[in-house]
C-alpha positions as CSV (number, residue, x, y, z in Angstrom):
1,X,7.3,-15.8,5.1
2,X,7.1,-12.2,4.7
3,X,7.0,-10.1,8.3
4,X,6.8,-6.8,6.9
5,X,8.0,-4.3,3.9
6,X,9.9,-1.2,3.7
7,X,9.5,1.7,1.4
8,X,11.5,4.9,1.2
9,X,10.0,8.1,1.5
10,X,11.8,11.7,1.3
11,X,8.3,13.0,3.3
12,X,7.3,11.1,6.4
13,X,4.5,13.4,7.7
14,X,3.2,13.1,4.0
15,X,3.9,9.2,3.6
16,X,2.0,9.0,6.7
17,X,-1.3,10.7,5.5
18,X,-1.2,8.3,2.4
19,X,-0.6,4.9,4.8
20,X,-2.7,6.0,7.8
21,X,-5.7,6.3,5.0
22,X,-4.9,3.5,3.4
23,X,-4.5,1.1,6.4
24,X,-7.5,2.5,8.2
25,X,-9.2,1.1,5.2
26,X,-8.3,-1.9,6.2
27,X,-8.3,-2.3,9.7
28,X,-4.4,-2.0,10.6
29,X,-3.0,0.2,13.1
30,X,0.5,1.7,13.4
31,X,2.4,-0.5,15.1
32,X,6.1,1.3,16.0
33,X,7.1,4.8,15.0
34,X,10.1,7.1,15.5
35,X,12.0,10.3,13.8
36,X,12.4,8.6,10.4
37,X,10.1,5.7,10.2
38,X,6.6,3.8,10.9
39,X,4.9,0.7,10.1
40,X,1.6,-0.7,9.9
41,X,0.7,-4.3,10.8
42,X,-0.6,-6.5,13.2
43,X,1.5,-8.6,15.4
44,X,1.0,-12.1,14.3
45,X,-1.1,-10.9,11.7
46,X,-0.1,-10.8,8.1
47,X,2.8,-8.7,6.6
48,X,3.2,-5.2,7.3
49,X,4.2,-1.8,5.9
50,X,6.5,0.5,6.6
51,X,8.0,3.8,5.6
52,X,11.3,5.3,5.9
53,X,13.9,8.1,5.2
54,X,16.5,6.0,4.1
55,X,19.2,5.2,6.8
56,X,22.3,6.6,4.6
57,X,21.0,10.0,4.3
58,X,20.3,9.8,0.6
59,X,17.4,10.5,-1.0
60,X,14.7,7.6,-1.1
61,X,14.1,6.3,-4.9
62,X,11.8,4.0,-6.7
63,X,12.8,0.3,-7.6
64,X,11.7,-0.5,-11.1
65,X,10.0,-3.5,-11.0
66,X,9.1,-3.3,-7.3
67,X,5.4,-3.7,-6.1
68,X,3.5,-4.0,-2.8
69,X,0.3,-5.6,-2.9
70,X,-2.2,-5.5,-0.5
71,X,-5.3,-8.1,-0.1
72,X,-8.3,-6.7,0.0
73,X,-11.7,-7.9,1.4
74,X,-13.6,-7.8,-2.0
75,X,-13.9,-5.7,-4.8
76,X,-16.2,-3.1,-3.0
77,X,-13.0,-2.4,-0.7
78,X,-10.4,-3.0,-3.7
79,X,-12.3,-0.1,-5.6
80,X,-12.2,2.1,-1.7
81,X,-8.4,1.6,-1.9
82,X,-7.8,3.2,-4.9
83,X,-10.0,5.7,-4.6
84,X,-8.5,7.2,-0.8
85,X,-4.9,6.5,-2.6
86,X,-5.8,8.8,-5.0
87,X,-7.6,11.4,-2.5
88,X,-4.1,11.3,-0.5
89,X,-1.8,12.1,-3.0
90,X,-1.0,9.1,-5.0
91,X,-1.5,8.7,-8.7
92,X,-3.8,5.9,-10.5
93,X,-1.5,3.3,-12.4
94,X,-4.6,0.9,-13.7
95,X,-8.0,1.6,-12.2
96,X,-10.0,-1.3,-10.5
97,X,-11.1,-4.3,-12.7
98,X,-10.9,-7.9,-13.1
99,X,-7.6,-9.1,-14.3
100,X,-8.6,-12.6,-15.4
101,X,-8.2,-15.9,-13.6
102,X,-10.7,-14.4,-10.7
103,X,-8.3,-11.7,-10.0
104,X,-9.5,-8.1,-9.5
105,X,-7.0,-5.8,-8.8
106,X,-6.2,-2.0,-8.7
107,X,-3.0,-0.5,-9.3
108,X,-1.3,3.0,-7.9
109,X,1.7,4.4,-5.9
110,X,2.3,6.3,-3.0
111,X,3.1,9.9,-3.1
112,X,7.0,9.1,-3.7
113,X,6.3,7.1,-6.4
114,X,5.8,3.4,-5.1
115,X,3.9,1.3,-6.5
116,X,1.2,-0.5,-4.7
117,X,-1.3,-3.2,-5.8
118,X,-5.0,-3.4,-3.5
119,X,-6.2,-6.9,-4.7
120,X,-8.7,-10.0,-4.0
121,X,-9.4,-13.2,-5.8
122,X,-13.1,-13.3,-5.9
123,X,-13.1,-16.1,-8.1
124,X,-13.7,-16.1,-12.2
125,X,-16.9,-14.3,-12.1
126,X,-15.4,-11.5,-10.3
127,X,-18.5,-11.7,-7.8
């Protein structure tokens, strides 16, 4: 149901260290750019990511409540996530761990304060 999501950012060249790290992670290339925005995703493929200055000239702001996740591989690549969020300027908001219910997650946000989810559901084990 979801084709892609947009977060605001009042730093594109720095938003796009943080999501060029984080999708090369996981295999997805940029898939349009211009001045004030780019995405991530595969055509076809799952939902994408994008960033953007915010079309009415004001100044991009967190929504409380508001979370991206992104599904991961495994827990191996759940704990990578957080780890090249962290080395590109975002900001740990629940290191990686099971959650219960066989869901091992990792929480952080993006350099302008959005906060992202890298998750998998390796089952109750955690394995």
């Amino acid at each position: 149901m979801i084709g892609y999501v947009t977060l605001g950012t009042n730093d594109l060249t720095r938003a796009a260290r943080f999501y060029d790290a984080i999708a090369g992670e996981l295999g997805v290339p940029r898939f349009m750019e211009g001045d004030n925005h780019i995405a991530w995703g595969v055509a076809g493929g799952g939902a994408g990511v994008a960033v953007t200055k915010p079309f009415d000239g004001n100044a991009a702001s967190v929504g409380n409540g508001t979370m991206v996740a992104l599904e991961a591989k495994g827990p191996e690549q759940v704990d990578r996530l957080h780890a090249i969020a962290l080395a590109n300027g975002g900001s740990d908001e629940g290191a990686p761990g099971k959650r219960g219910g066989g869901f091992y997650a990792a929480y952080f946000r993006d350099p302008d304060g959005n906060k992202l989810n890298a998750f998998c559901m390796p089952g109750p084990d955690g394995e």
